[in-house]
C-alpha positions as CSV (number, residue, x, y, z in Angstrom):
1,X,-61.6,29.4,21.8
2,X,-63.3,32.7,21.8
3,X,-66.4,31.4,20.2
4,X,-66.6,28.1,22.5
5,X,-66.4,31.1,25.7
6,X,-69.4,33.1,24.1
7,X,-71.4,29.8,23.5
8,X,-71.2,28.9,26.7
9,X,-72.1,32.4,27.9
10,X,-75.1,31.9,26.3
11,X,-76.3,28.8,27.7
12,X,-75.7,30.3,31.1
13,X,-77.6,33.5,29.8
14,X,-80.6,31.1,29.2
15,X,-80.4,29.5,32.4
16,X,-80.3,32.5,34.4
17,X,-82.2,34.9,32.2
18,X,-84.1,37.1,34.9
19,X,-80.9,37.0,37.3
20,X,-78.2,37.9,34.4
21,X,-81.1,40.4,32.6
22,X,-81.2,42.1,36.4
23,X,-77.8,42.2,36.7
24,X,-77.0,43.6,33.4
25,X,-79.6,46.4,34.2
26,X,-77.4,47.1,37.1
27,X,-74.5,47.4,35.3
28,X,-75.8,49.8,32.9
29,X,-77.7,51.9,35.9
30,X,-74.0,52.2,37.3
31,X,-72.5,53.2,34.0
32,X,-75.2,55.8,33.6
33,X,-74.5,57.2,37.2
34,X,-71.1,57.8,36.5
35,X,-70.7,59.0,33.2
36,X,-74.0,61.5,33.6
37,X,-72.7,62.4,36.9
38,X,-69.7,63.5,35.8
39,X,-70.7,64.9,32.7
40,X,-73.0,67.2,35.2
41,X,-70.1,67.6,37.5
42,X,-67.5,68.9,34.3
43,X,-70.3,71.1,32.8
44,X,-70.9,72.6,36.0
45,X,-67.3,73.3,37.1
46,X,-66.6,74.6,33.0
47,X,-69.7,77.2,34.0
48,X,-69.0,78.7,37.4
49,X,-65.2,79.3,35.3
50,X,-66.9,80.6,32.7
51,X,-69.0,82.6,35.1
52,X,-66.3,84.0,37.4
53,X,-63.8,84.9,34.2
54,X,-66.8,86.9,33.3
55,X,-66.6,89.4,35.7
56,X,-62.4,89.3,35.6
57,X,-60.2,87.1,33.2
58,X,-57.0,86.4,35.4
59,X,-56.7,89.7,36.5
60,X,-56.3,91.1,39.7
61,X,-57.8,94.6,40.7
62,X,-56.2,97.0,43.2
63,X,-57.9,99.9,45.0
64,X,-56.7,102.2,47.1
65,X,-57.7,102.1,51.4
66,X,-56.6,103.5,54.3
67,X,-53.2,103.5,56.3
68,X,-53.6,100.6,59.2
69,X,-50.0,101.6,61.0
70,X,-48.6,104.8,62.0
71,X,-45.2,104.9,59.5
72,X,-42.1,107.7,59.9
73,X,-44.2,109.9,62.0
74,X,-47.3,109.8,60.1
75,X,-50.1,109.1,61.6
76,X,-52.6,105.9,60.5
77,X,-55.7,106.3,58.5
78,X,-54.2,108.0,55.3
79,X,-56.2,107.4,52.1
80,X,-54.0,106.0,49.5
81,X,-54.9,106.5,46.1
82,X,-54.1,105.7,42.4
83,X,-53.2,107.9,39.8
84,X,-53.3,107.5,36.1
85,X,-49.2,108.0,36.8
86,X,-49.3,105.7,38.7
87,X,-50.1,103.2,35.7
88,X,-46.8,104.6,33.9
89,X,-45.1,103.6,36.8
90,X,-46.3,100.3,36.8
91,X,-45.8,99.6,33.3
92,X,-41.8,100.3,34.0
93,X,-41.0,98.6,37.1
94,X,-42.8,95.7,36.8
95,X,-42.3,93.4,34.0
96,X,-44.0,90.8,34.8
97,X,-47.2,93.1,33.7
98,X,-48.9,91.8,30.7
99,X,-51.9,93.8,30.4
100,X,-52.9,97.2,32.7
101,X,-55.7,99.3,32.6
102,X,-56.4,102.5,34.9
103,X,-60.2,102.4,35.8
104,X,-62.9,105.4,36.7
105,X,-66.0,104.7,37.5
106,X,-69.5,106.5,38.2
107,X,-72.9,106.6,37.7
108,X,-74.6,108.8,34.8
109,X,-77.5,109.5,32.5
110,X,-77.8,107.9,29.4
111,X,-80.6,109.4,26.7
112,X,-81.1,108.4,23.4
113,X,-83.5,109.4,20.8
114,X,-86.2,106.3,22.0
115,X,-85.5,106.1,25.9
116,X,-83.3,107.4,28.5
117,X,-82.3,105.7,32.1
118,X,-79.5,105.6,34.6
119,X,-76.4,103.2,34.7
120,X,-72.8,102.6,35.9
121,X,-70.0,104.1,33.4
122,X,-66.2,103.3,33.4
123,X,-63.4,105.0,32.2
124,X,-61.0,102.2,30.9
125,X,-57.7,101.6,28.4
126,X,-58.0,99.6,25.4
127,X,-57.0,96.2,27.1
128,X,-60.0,96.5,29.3
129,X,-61.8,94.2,27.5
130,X,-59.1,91.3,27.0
131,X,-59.3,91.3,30.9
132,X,-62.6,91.3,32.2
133,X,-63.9,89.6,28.7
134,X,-66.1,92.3,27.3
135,X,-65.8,91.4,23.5
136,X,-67.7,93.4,20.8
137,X,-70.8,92.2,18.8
138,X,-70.5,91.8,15.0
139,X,-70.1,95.1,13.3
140,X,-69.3,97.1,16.6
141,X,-65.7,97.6,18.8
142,X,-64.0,98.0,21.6
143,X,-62.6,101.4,22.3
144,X,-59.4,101.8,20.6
145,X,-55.5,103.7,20.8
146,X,-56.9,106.3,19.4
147,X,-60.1,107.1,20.8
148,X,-57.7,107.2,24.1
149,X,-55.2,109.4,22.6
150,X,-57.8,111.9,20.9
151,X,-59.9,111.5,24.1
152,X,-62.8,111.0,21.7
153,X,-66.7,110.8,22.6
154,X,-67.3,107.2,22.0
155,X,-68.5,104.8,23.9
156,X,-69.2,100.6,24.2
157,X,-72.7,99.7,25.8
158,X,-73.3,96.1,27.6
159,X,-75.9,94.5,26.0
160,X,-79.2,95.0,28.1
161,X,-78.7,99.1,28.4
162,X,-78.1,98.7,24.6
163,X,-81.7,97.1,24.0
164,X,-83.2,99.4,26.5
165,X,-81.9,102.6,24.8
166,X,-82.4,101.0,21.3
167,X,-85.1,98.9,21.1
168,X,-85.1,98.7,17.5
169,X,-81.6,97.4,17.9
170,X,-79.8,99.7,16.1
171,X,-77.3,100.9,18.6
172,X,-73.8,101.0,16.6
173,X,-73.1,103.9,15.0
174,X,-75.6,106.6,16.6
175,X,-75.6,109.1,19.1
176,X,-75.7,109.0,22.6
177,X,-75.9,111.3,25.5
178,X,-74.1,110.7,28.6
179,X,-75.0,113.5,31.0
180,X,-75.7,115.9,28.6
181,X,-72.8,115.8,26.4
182,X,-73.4,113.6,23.1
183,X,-71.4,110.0,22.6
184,X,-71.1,108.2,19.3
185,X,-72.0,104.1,20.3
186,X,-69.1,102.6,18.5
187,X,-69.9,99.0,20.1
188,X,-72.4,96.8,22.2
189,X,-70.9,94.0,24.0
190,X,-71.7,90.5,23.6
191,X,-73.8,88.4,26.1
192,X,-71.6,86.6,28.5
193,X,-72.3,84.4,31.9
194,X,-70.9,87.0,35.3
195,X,-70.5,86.0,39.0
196,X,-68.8,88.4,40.2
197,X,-69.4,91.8,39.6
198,X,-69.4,95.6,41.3
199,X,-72.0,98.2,40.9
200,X,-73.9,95.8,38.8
201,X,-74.0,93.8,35.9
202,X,-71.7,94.2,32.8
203,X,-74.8,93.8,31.2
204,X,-75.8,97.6,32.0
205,X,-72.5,98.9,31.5
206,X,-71.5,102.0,29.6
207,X,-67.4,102.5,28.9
208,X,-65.4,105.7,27.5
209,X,-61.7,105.8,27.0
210,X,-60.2,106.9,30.8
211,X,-58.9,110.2,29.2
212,X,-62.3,111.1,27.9
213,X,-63.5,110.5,31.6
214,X,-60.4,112.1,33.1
215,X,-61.5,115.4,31.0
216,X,-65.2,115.3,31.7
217,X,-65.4,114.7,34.8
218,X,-61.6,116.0,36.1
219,X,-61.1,113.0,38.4
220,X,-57.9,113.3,39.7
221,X,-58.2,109.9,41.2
222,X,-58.7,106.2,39.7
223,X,-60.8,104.1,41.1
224,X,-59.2,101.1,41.2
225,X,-56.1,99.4,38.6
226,X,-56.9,96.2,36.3
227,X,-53.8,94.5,36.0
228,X,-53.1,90.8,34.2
229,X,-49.8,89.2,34.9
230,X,-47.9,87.8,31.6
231,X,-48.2,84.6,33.4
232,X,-50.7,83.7,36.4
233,X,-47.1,82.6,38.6
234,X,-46.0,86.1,39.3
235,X,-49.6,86.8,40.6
236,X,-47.9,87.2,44.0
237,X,-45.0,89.0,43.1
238,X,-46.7,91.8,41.2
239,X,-49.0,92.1,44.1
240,X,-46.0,92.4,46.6
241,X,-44.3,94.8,44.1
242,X,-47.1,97.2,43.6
243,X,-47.4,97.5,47.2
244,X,-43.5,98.2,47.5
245,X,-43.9,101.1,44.7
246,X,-46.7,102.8,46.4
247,X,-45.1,102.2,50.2
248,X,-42.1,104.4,49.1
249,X,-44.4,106.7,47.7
250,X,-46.7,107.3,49.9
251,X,-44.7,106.2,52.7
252,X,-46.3,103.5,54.8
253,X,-45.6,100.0,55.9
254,X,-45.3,97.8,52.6
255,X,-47.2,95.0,54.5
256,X,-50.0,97.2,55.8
257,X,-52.7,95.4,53.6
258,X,-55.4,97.9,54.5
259,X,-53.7,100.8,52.4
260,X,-54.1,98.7,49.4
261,X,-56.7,96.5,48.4
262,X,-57.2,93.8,46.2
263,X,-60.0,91.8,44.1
264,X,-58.1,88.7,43.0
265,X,-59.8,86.8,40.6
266,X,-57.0,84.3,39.7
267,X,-56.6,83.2,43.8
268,X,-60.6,83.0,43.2
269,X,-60.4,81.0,39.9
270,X,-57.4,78.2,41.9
271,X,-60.1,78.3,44.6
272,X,-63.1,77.4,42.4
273,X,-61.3,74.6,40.5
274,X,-60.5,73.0,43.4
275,X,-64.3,72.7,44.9
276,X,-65.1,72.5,40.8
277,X,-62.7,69.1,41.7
278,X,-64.1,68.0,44.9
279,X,-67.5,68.1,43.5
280,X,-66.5,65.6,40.4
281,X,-65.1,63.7,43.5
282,X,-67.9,63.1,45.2
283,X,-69.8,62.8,42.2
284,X,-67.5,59.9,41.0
285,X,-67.9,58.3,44.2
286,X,-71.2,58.1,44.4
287,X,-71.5,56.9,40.6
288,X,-68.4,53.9,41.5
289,X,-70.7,52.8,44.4
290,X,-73.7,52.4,42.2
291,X,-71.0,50.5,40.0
292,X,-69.7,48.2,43.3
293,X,-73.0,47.3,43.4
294,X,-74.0,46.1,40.6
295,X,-71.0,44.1,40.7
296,X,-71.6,42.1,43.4
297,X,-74.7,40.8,41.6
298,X,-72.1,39.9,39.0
299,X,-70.4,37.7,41.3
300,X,-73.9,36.2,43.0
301,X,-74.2,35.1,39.1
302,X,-70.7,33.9,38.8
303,X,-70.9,31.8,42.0
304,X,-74.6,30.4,40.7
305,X,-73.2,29.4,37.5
306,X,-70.2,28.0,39.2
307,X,-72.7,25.5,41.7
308,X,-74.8,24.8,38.7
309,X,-71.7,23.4,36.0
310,X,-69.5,22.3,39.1
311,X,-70.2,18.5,37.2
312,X,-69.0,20.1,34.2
313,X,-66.1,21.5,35.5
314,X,-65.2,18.1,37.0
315,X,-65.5,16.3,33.8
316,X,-63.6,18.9,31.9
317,X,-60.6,18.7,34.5
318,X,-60.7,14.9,33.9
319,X,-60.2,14.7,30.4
320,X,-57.0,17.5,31.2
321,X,-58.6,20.7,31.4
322,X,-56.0,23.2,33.1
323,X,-56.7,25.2,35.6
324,X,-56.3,28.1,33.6
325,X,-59.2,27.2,30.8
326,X,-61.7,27.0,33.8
327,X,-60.5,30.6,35.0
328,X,-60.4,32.3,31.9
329,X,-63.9,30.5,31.2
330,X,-65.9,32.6,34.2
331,X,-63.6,35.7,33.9
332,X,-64.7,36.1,30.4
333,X,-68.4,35.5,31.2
334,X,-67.8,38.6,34.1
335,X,-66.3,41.0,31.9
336,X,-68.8,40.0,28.9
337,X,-71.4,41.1,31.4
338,X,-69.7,43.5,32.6
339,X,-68.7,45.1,28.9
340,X,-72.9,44.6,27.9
341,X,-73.9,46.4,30.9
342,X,-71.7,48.9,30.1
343,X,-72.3,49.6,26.9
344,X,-75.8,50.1,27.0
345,X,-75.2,52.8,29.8
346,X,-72.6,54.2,28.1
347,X,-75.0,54.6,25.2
348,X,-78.3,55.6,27.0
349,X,-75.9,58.5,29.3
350,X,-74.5,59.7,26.2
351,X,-77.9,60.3,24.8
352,X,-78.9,62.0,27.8
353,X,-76.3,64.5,27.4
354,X,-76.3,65.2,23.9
355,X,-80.1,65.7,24.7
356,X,-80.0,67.9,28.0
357,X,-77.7,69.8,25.5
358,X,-79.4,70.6,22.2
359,X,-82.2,71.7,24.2
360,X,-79.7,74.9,24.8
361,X,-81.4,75.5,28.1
362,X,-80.3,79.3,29.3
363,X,-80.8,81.8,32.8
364,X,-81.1,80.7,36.1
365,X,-80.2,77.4,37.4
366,X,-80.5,75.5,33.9
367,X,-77.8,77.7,32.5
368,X,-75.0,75.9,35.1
369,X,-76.3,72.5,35.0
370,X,-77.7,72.5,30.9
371,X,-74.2,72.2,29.8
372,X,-73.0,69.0,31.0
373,X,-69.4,67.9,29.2
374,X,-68.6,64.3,28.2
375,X,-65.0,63.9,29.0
376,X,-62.6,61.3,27.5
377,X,-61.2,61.0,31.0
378,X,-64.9,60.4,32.4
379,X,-65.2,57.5,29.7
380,X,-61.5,55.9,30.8
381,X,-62.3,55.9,34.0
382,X,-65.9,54.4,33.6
383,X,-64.4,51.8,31.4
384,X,-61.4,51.0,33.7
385,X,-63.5,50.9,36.8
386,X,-66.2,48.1,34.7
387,X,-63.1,45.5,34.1
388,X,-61.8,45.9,37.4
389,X,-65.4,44.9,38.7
390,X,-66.0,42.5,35.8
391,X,-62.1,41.2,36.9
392,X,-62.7,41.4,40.4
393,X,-66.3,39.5,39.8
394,X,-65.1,36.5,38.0
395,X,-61.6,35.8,40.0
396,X,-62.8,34.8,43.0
397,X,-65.9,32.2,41.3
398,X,-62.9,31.4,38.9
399,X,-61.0,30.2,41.8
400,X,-63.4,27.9,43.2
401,X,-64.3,26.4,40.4
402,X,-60.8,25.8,39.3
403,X,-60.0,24.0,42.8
404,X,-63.1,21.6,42.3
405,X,-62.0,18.1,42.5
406,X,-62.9,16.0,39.6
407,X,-64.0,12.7,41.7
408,X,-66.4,14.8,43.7
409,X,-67.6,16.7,40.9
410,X,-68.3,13.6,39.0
411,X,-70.7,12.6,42.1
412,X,-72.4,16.3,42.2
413,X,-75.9,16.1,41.0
């Protein structure tokens, strides 16, 4: 049976060559429109993630503001602060806390024995980098327990401060000064894609152990407090529970949100996947259209082919053809055109990815949309969207031809 179908679907290949070759053309245009589409959509919406966990991996950061409300007596416009107690605190009354880091900050001199210039410095814990995804380059570290307990001279460089100061690239292991007083470079942080970002670039950052910075520079302030919940959930509840613990403190209204401020990267990161969604959305659409298309050009050949053998038809139905033979006959021919359309495009987009990719195109623009992703659920849906147009193509010709009536067929030149 299956061979008499394709046999067939080769005579009306030969009939119709320009039409069917047309046609096929538009069903692999379509196919390429969606999949590469998507593809672009995906690798886009995996880069602005990947750009935005960059400057803060599912962490939240809270800084201290100013008193909004009058509370007990006490008059508005209090500064509220953080304390390194304060992290202590934290750490014991809210367990929901997975990682916590206190954070100084401030700009300094950096000079090493081949250059010198001026950058932002931090003063940060040891799970600083877990949380705003500063990892180490081969051979060099974060800063450690230790180097925090001993309140030791060490300190990580971003990557770009790293070259400036060492162009020979030899930053690990030597020494550094930092406002005069002399730093051992214990590691230089790997290049990573960042959105968001305060007081500049990761890139040109220089970070010491927070006790180190405390004892330098005798901060008696943080200047803000990294915190990542154990699960991104209680993002809320930490929030509403920090704000508790510093209201009885420092004795203000626990829902005066201008007393404490905060950077939330995971409400950020919910927000970006859903316009990373809308975007693969529209996307889809646009590529499904193409697709509709296309298929009505399947059907204009399925209605052609139908007119032309309708004297076929009528002979077949005479000598007993069911109905159903005649239907399966055109919805086969659909789908075969649909499935060789679909193919090619699904080939040809493929390649186009796999190409845009190994050219490893990097900064600017290119570095967002030089990524694309092929999904498996891209490819499903392509797929399933061709044999509901190669179905939807070849029903209603299938139709027709099965109600032709064999008498007046016989008389149909």
């Amino acid at each position: 049976m299956w061979i008499n179908l394709i046999k067939e679907f080769m005579q009306d290949l030969r009939k119709q060559k320009l039409r069917t070759s047309l046609t096929i053309i538009a069903i692999c245009w379509g196919t390429i429109a969606v999949i590469a589409l998507l593809a672009f959509g995906e690798g886009l919406s995996t880069q602005l993630q990947a750009g935005l966990r960059g400057g803060g991996n599912q962490v939240m950061v809270f800084y201290g503001g100013q008193t909004s409300k009058s509370f007990e007596g006490l008059d508005a416009g209090r500064r509220i602060r953080f304390t390194e107690e304060d992290i202590d605190l934290f750490r014991r009354s809210i367990p929901q806390i997975e990682r916590i880091s206190a954070q100084y900050g401030r700009s300094v001199s950096l000079k090493s024995d081949y250059a010198s210039t001026n950058t932002y410095m931090e003063g940060v814990d040891v799970s600083f980098d877990e949380m705003r995804s500063m990892y180490p380059v081969a051979g060099g570290r974060f800063i450690n327990a230790r180097d925090v307990a001993e309140q030791r001279r060490v300190v990580f460089l971003g990557p770009e401060v790293a070259n400036q100061l060492y162009p020979e690239g030899n930053a690990i292991g030597n020494r550094l000064f930092i406002d005069n007083n002399p730093y051992t470079v214990v590691g230089v942080m790997q290049e990573k894609m960042q959105m968001a970002m305060s007081n500049g670039p990761d890139a040109r950052r220089a970070i010491i152990p927070h006790t180190t910075f405390r004892h330098t520079y005798n901060h008696a302030f943080l200047g803000s407090v990294l915190i990542r919940p154990s699960n991104p959930e209680y993002q809320k509840r930490i929030e509403n529970q920090l704000r508790e613990i510093m209201a009885r403190k420092h004795r203000f209204h626990a829902d005066d949100m201008q007393a404490i401020g905060v950077w939330d990267f995971i409400e950020a990161e919910r927000i970006q996947a859903q316009i990373g969604l809308g975007i693969k959305i529209f996307l889809f659409s646009v590529g499904f259209f193409t697709l509709l298309i296309a298929g009505v050009g399947v059907a204009n050949i399925m209605y052609v082919v139908v007119k032309e053998r309708t004297r076929e038809i009528g002979i077949k139905k005479a000598i007993g053809a069911q109905n159903r033979h005649i239907i399966s006959q055109f919805i086969f021919e659909a789908l075969f055109i649909c499935m060789i359309g679909g193919t090619a495009g699904v080939m040809i987009s493929s390649g186009i990815v796999f190409g845009v990719r190994s050219l490893g195109l990097q900064g600017g623009v290119a570095e967002f949309l030089g990524n694309p992703v092929l999904s498996s659920d891209a490819m499903i849906m392509t797929c399933g969207v061709l044999t509901l147009i190669g179905l939807a193509a070849g029903v209603f010709p299938a139709r027709r031809a099965a109600l032709v009536n064999p008498v007046e067929s016989l008389r149909y030149e």
